[in-house]
NUTI-460760 format. One record per residue: x, y, z of N, C-alpha, C in turn; chain; residue in three letters; residue number from 1. Coordinates in nm, 2 decimals, padded with zeros to 4 digits. Each point is the difference from the previous one (the first is absolute). Example, Ala and Ser with C-alpha at 12.3 -4.5 7.8 and 13.67 -1.06 7.14 Angstrom:
2
<<01.32,-00.57,00.78>,<-00.09,00.12,00.00>,<00.09,00.12,00.00>,'A','ala',1>
<<-00.04,00.11,-00.07>,<00.09,00.11,00.00>,<-00.08,00.11,00.08>,'A','ser',2>
***
This chain:
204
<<07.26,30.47,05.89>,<00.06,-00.01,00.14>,<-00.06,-00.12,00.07>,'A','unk',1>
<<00.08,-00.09,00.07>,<-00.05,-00.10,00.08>,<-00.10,00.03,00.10>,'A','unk',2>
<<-00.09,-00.01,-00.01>,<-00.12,00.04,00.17>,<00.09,-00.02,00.13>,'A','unk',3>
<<00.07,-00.04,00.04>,<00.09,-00.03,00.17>,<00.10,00.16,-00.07>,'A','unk',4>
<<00.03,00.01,-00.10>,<00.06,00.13,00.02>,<-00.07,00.12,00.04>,'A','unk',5>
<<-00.13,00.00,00.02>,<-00.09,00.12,00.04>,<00.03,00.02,00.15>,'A','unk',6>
<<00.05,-00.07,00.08>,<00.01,-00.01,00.15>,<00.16,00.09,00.03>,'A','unk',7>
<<00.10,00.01,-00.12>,<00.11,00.12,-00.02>,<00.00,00.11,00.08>,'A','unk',8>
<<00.03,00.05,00.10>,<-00.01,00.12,00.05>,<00.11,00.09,00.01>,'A','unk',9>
<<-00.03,00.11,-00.07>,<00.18,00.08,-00.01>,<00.00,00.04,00.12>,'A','unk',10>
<<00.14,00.03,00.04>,<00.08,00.05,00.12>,<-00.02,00.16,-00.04>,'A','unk',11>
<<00.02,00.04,00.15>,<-00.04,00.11,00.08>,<-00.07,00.12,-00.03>,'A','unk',12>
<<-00.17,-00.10,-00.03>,<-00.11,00.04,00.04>,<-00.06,00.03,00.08>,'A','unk',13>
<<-00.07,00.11,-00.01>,<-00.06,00.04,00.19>,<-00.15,-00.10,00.00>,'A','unk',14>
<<-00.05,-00.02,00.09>,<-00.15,-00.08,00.01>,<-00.11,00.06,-00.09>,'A','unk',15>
<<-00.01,00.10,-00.03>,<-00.10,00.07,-00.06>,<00.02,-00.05,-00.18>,'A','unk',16>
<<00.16,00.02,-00.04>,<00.03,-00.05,-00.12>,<00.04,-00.15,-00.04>,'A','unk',17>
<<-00.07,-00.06,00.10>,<00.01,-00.14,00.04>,<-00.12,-00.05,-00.03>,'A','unk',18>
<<-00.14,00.07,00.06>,<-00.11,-00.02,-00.02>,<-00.03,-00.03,-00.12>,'A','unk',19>
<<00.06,00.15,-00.09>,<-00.04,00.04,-00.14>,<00.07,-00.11,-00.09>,'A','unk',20>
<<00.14,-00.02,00.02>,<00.03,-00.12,-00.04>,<-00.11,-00.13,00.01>,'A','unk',21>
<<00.01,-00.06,00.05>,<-00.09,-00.11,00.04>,<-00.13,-00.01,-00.10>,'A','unk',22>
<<-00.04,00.11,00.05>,<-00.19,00.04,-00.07>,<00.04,-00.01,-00.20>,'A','unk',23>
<<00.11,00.05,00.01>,<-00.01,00.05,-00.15>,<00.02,-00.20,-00.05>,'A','unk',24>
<<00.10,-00.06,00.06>,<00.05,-00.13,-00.01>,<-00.12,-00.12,-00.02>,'A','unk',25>
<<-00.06,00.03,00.11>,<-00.12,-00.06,00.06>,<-00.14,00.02,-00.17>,'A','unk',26>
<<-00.01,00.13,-00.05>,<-00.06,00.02,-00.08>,<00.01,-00.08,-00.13>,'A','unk',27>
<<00.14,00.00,-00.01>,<00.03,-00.06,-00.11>,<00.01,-00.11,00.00>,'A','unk',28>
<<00.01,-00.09,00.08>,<-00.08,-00.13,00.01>,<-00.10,-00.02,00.00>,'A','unk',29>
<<-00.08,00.07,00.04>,<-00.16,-00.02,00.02>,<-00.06,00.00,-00.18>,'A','unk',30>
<<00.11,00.09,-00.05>,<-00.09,00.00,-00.14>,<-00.04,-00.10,-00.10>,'A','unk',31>
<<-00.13,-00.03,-00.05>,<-00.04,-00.07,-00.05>,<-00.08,-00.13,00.07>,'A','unk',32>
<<00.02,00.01,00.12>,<-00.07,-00.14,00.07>,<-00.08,00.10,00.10>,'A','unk',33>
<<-00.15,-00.06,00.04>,<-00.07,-00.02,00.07>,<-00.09,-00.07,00.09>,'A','unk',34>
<<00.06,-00.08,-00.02>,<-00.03,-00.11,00.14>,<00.03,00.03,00.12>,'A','unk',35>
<<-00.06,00.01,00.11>,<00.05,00.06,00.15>,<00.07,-00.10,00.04>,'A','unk',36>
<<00.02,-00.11,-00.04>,<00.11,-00.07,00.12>,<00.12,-00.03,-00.04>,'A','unk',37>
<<00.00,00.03,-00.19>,<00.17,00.00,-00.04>,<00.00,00.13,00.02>,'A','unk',38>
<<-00.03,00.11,00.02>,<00.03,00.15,00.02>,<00.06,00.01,00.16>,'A','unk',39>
<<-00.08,-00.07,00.09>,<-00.01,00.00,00.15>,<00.17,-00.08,00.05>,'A','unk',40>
<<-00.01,-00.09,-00.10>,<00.12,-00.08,00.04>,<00.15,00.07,-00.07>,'A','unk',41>
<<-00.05,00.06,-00.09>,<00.13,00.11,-00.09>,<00.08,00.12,00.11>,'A','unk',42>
<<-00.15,00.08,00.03>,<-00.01,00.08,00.10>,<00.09,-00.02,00.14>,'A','unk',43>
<<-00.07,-00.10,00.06>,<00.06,-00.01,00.09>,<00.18,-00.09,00.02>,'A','unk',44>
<<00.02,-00.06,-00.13>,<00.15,00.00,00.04>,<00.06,00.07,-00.06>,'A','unk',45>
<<-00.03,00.08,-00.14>,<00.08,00.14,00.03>,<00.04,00.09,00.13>,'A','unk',46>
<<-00.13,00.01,-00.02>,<00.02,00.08,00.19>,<00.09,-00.04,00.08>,'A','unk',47>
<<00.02,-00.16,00.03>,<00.06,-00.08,00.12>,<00.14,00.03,-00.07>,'A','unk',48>
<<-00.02,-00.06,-00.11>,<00.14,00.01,-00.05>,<00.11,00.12,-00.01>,'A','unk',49>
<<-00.10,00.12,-00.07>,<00.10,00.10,00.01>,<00.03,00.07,00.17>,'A','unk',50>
<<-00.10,00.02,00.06>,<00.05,00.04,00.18>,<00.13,-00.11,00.03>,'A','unk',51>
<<00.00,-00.09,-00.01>,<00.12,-00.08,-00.01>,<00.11,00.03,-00.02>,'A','unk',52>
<<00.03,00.06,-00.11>,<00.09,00.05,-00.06>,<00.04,00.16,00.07>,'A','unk',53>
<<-00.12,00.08,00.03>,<00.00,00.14,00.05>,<00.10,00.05,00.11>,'A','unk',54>
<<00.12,-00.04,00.00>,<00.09,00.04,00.08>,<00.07,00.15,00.01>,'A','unk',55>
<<-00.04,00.05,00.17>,<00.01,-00.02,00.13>,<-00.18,-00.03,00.06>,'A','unk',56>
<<-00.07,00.07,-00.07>,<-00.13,-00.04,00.00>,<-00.07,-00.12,00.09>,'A','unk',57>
<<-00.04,-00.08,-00.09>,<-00.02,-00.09,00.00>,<00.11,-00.16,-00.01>,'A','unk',58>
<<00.06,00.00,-00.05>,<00.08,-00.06,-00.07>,<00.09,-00.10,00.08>,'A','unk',59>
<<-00.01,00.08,00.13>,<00.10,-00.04,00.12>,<-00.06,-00.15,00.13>,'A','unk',60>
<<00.10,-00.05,00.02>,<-00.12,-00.14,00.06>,<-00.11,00.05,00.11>,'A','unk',61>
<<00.04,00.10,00.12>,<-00.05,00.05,00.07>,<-00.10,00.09,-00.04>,'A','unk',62>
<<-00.01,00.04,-00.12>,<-00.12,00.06,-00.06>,<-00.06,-00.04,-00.11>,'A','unk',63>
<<00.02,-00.13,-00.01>,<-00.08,-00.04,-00.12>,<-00.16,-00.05,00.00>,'A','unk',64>
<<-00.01,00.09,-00.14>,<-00.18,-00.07,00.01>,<00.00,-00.16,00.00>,'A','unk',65>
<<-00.08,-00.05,00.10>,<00.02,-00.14,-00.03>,<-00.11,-00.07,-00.05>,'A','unk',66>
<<-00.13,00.09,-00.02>,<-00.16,-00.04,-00.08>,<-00.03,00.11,-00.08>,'A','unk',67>
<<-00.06,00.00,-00.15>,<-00.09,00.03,-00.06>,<-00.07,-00.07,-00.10>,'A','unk',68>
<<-00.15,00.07,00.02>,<-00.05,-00.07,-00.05>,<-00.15,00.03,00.02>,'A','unk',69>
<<-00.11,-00.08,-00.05>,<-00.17,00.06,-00.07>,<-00.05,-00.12,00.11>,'A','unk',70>
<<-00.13,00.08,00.06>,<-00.14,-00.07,00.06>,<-00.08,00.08,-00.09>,'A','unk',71>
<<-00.08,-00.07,-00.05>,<-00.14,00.01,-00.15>,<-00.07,00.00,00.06>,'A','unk',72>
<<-00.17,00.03,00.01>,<-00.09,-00.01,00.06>,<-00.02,-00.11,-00.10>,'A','unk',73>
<<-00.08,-00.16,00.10>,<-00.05,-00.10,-00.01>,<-00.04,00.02,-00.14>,'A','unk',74>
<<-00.10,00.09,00.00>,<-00.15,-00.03,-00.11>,<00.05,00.00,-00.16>,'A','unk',75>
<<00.19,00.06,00.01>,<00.07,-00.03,-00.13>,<00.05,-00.10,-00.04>,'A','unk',76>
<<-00.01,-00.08,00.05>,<00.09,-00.13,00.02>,<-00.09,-00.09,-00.09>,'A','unk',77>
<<00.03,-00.08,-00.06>,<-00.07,-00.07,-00.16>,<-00.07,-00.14,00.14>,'A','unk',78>
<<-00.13,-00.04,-00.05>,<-00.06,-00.09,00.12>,<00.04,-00.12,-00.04>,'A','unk',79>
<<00.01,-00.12,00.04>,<00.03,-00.12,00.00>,<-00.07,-00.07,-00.10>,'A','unk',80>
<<00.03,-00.09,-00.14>,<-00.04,-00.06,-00.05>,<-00.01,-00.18,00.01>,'A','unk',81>
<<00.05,-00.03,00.08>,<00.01,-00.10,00.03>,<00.00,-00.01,00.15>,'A','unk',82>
<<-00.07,-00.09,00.08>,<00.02,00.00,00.16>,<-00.04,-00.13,00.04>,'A','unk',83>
<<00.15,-00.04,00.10>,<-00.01,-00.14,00.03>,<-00.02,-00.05,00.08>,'A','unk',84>
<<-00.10,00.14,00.10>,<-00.12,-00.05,00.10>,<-00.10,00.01,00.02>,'A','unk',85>
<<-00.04,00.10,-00.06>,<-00.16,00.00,-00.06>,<00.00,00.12,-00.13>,'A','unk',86>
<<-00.12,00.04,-00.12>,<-00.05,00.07,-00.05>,<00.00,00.15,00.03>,'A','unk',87>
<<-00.05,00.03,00.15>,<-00.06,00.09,00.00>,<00.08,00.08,00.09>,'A','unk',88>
<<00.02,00.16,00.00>,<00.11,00.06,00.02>,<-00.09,00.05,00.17>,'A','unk',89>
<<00.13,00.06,00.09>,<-00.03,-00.01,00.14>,<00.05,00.20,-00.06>,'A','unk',90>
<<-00.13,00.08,-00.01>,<-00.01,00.14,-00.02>,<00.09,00.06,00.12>,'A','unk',91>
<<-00.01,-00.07,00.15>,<00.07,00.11,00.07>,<00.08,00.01,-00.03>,'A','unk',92>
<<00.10,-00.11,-00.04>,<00.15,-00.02,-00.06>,<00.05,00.12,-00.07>,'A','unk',93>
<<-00.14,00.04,-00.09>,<00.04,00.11,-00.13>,<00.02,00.12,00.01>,'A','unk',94>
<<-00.09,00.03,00.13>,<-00.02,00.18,00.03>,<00.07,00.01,00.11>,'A','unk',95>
<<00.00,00.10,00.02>,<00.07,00.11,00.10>,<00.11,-00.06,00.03>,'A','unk',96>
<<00.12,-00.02,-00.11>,<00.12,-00.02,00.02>,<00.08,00.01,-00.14>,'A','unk',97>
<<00.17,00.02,00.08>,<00.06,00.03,-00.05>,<00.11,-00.13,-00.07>,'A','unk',98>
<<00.03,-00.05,-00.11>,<00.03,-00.08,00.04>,<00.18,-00.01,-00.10>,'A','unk',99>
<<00.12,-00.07,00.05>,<00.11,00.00,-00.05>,<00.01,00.00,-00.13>,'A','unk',100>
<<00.07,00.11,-00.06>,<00.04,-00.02,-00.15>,<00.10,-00.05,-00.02>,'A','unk',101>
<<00.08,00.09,-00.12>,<00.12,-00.04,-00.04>,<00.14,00.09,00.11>,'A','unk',102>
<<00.05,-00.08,00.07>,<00.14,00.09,00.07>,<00.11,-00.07,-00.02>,'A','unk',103>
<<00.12,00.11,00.07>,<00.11,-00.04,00.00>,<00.08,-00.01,00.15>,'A','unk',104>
<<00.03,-00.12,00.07>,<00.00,00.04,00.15>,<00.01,-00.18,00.06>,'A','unk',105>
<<-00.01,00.01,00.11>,<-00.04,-00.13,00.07>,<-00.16,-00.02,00.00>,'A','unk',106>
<<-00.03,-00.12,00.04>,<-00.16,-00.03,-00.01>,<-00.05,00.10,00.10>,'A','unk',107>
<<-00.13,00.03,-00.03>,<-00.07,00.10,00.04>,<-00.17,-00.05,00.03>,'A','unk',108>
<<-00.05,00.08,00.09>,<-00.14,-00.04,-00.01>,<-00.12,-00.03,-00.07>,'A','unk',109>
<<-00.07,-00.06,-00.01>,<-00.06,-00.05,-00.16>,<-00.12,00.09,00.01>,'A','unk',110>
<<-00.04,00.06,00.11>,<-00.11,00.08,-00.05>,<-00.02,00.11,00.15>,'A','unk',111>
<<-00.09,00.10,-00.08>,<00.01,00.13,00.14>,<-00.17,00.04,-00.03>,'A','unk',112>
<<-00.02,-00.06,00.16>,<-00.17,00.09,-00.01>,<00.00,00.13,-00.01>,'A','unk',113>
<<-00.10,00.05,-00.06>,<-00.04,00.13,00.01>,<-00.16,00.01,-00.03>,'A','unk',114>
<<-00.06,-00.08,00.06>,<-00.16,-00.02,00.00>,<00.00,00.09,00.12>,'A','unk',115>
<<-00.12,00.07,-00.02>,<-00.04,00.11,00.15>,<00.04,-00.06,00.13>,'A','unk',116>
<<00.00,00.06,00.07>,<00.03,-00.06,00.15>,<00.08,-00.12,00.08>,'A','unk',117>
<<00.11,00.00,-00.18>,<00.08,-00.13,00.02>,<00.12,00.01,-00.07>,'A','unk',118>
<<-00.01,00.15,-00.04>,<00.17,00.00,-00.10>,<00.08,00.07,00.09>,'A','unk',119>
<<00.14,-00.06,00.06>,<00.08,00.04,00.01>,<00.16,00.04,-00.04>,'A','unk',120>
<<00.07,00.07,00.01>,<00.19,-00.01,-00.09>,<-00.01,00.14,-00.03>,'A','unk',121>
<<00.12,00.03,-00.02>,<00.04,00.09,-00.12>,<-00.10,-00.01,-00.14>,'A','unk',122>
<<00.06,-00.11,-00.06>,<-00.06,-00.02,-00.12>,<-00.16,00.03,-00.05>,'A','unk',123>
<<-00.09,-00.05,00.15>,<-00.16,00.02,-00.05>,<00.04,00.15,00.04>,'A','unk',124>
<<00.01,00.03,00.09>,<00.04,00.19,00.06>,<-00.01,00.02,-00.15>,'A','unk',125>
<<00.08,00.00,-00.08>,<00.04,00.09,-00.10>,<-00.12,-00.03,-00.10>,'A','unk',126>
<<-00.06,-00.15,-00.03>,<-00.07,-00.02,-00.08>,<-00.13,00.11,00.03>,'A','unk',127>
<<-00.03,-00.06,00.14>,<-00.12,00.09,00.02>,<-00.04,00.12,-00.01>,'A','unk',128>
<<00.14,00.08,00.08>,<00.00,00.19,-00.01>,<00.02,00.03,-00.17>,'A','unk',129>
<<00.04,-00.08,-00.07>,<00.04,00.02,-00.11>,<00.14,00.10,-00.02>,'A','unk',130>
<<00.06,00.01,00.06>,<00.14,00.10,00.05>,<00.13,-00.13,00.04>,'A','unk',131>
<<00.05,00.06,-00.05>,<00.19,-00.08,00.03>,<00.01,-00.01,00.14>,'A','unk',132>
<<00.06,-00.05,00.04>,<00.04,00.00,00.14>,<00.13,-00.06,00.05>,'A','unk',133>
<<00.09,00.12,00.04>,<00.16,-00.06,00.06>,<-00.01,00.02,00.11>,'A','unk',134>
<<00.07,-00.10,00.06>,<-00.01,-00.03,00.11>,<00.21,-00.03,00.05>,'A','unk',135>
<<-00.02,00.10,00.08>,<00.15,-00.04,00.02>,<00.08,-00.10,00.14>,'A','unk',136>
<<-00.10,-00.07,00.08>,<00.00,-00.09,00.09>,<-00.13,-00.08,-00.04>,'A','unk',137>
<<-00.02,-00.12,-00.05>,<-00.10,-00.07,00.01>,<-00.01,-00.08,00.13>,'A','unk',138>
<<00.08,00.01,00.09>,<-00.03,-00.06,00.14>,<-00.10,00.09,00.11>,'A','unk',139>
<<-00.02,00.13,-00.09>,<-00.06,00.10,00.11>,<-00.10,00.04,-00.13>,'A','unk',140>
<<-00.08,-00.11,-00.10>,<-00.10,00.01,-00.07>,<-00.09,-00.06,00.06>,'A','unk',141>
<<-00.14,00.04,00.02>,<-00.10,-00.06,00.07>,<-00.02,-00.11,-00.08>,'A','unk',142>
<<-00.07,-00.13,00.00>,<-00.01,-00.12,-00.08>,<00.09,-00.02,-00.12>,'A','unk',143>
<<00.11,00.04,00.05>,<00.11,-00.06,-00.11>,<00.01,-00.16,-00.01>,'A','unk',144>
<<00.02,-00.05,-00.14>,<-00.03,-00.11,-00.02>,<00.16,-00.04,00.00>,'A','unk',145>
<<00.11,-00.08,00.09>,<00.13,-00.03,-00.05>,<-00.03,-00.14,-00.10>,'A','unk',146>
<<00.00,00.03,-00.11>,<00.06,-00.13,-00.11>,<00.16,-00.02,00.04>,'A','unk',147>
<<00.11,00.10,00.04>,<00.12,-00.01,-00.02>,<00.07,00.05,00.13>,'A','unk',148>
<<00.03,-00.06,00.08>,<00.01,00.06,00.13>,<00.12,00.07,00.03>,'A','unk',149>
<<00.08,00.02,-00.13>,<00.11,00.08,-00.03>,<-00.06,00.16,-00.03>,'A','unk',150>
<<-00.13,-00.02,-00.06>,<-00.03,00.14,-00.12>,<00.04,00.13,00.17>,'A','unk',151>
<<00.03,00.09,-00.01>,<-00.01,00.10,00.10>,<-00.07,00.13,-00.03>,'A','unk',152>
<<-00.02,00.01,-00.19>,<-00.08,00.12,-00.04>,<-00.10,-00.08,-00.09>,'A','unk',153>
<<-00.05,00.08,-00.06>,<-00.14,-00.02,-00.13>,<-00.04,00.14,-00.05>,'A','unk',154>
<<-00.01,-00.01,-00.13>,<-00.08,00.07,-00.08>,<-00.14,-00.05,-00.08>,'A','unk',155>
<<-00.08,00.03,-00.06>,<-00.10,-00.05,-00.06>,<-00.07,00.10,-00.05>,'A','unk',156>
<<-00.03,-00.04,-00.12>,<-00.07,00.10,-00.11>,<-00.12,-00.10,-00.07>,'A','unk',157>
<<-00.12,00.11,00.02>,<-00.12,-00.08,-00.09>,<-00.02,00.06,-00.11>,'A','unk',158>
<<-00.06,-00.18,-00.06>,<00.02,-00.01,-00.16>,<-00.16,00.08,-00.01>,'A','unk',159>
<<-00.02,00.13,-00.03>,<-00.11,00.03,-00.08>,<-00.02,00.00,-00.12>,'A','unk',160>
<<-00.12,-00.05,-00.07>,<-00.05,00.07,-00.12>,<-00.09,00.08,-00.04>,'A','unk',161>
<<00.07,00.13,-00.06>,<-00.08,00.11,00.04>,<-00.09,00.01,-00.17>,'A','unk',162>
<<-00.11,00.01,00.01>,<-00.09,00.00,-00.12>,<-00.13,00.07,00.01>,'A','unk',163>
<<00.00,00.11,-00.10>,<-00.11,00.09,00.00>,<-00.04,00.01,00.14>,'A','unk',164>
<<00.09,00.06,00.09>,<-00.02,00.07,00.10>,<-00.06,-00.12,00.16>,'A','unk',165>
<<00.06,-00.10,-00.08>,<-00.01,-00.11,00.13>,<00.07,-00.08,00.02>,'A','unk',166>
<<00.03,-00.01,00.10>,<00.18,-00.05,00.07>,<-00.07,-00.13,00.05>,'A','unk',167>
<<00.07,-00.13,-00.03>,<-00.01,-00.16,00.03>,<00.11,-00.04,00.00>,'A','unk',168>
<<00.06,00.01,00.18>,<00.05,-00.07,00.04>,<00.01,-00.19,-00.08>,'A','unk',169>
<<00.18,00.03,-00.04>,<00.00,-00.19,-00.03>,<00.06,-00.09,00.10>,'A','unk',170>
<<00.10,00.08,00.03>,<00.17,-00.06,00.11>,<00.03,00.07,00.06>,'A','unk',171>
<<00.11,-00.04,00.04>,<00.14,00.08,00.05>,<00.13,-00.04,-00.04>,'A','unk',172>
<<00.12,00.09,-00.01>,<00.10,-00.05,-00.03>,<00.07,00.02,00.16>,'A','unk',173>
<<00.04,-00.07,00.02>,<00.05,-00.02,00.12>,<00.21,-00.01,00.00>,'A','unk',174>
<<00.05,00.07,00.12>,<00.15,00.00,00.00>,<00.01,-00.02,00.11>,'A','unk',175>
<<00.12,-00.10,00.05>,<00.06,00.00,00.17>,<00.16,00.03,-00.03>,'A','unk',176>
<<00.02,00.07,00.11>,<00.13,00.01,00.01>,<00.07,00.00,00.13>,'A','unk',177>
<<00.14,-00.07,00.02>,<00.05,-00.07,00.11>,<00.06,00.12,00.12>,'A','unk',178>
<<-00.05,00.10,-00.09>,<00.06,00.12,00.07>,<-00.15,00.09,00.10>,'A','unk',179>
<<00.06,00.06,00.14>,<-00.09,00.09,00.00>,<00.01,00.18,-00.07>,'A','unk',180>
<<-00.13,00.02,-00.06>,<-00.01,00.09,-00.03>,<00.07,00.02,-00.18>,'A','unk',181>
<<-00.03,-00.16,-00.03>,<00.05,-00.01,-00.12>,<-00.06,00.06,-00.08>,'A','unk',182>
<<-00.13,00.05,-00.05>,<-00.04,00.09,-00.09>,<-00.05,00.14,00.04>,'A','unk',183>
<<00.02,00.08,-00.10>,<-00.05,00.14,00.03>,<-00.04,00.05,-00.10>,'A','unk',184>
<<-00.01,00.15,-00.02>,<-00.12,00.05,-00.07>,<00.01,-00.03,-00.16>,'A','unk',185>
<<00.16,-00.04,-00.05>,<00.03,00.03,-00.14>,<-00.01,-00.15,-00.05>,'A','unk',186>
<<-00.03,-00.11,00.13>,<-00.05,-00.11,-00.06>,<-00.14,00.02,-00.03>,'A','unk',187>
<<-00.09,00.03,00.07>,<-00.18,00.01,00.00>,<-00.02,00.08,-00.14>,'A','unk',188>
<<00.12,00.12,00.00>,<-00.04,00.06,-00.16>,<-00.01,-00.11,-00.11>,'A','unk',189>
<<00.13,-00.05,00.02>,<00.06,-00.10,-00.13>,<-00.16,-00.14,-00.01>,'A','unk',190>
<<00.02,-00.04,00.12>,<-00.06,-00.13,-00.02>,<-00.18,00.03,-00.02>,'A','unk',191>
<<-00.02,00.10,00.00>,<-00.15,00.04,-00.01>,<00.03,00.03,-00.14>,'A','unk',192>
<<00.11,00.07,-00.10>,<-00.05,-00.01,-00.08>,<00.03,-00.16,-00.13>,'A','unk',193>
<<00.06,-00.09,00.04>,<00.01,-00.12,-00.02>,<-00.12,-00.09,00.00>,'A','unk',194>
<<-00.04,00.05,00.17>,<-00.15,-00.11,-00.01>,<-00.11,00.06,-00.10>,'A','unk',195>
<<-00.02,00.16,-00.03>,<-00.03,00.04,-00.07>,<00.02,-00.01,-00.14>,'A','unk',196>
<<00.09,-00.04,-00.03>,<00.07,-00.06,-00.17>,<-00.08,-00.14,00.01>,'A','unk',197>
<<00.00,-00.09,00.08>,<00.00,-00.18,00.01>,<-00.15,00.06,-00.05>,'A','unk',198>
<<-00.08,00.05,00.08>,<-00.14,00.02,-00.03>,<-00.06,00.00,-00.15>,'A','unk',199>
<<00.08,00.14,00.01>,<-00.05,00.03,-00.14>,<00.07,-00.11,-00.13>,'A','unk',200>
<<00.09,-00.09,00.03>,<00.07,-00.10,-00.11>,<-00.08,-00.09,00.01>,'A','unk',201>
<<-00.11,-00.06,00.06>,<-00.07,-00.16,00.02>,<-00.14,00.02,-00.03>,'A','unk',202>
<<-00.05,-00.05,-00.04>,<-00.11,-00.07,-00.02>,<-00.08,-00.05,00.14>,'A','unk',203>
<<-00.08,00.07,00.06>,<-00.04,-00.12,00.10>,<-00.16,-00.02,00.01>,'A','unk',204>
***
């Protein structure tokens, strides 16, 4: 089967068998490769792609997702081997941030503090509490970051890795949508267990 055929979504699915779709789709791409950023980049336009398609859902102009997509915590990001202004790496650069992966969407912010007493958004919110977080007005989110000054909702799910009983925060997968009150509970089910699949498929 061609890979862009994975993005196929059958007609009149409820959201919950929408989810399960997706995840099962999503899986089966993932298999055999482990690299986080061809996984990250698979991930996320599946995702983009099939909500696209998810009609009355999503699907519709007035409610379409119009961003998803991965902020990685810095310290996974491969370091520069070559540098054409000096040698030696500028550490603050590296820590306590979040920085753009792979998405599908308009340009977006290239990076999101979440160093103590300096992370603000949805995004670090989620990274930090380690808990999803929907949000169904982002204009009435305290330090909401607008990348897209259309988005009207957000969701966000953190990428944990849970191992021998200790959870290490990596990302977030992050969603906007043009709608208020665009996601609800049977998205947070679905897409927690997706960021949960990406996790467990990569290497990082």
């Amino acid at each position: 089967m061609p890979h862009a055929d994975s993005a196929f979504v059958p007609s009149g699915i409820n959201k919950s068998e929408f989810w399960e779709h997706v995840h099962g789709q999503l899986a089966a791409l993932l298999e055999g490769q482990r690299n986080w950023v061809t996984n990250l980049a698979n991930a996320s336009s599946l995702i983009y792609s099939s909500l696209l398609s998810f009609h009355p859902h999503f699907g519709d102009e007035n409610r379409a997702v119009n961003w998803c997509g991965f902020y990685i915590d810095s310290s996974l990001f491969p370091s520069p081997r070559i540098s054409q202004v000096n040698t030696e790496l500028d550490e603050t650069i590296r820590t306590g941030q979040l920085l753009l992966g792979p998405f599908c969407g308009k340009p977006a912010c290239q990076l999101i503090n979440v160093a103590e007493g300096k992370a603000r958004g949805v995004c670090a919110d989620a990274y930090l509490q380690r808990r999803t977080l929907l949000v169904p007005d982002v204009d009435n989110y305290p330090g909401h970051i607008a990348c897209d000054g259309d988005t009207r909702s957000e969701i966000v799910c953190p990428l944990i890795l849970r191992n021998r009983g200790e959870e290490t925060p990596l990302g977030v997968l992050d969603l906007d949508c043009l709608a208020l009150g665009g996601f609800n509970e049977e998205d947070r089910v679905g897409l927690q267990s997706i960021a949960d699949l990406v996790v467990r498929a990569c290497d990082w």
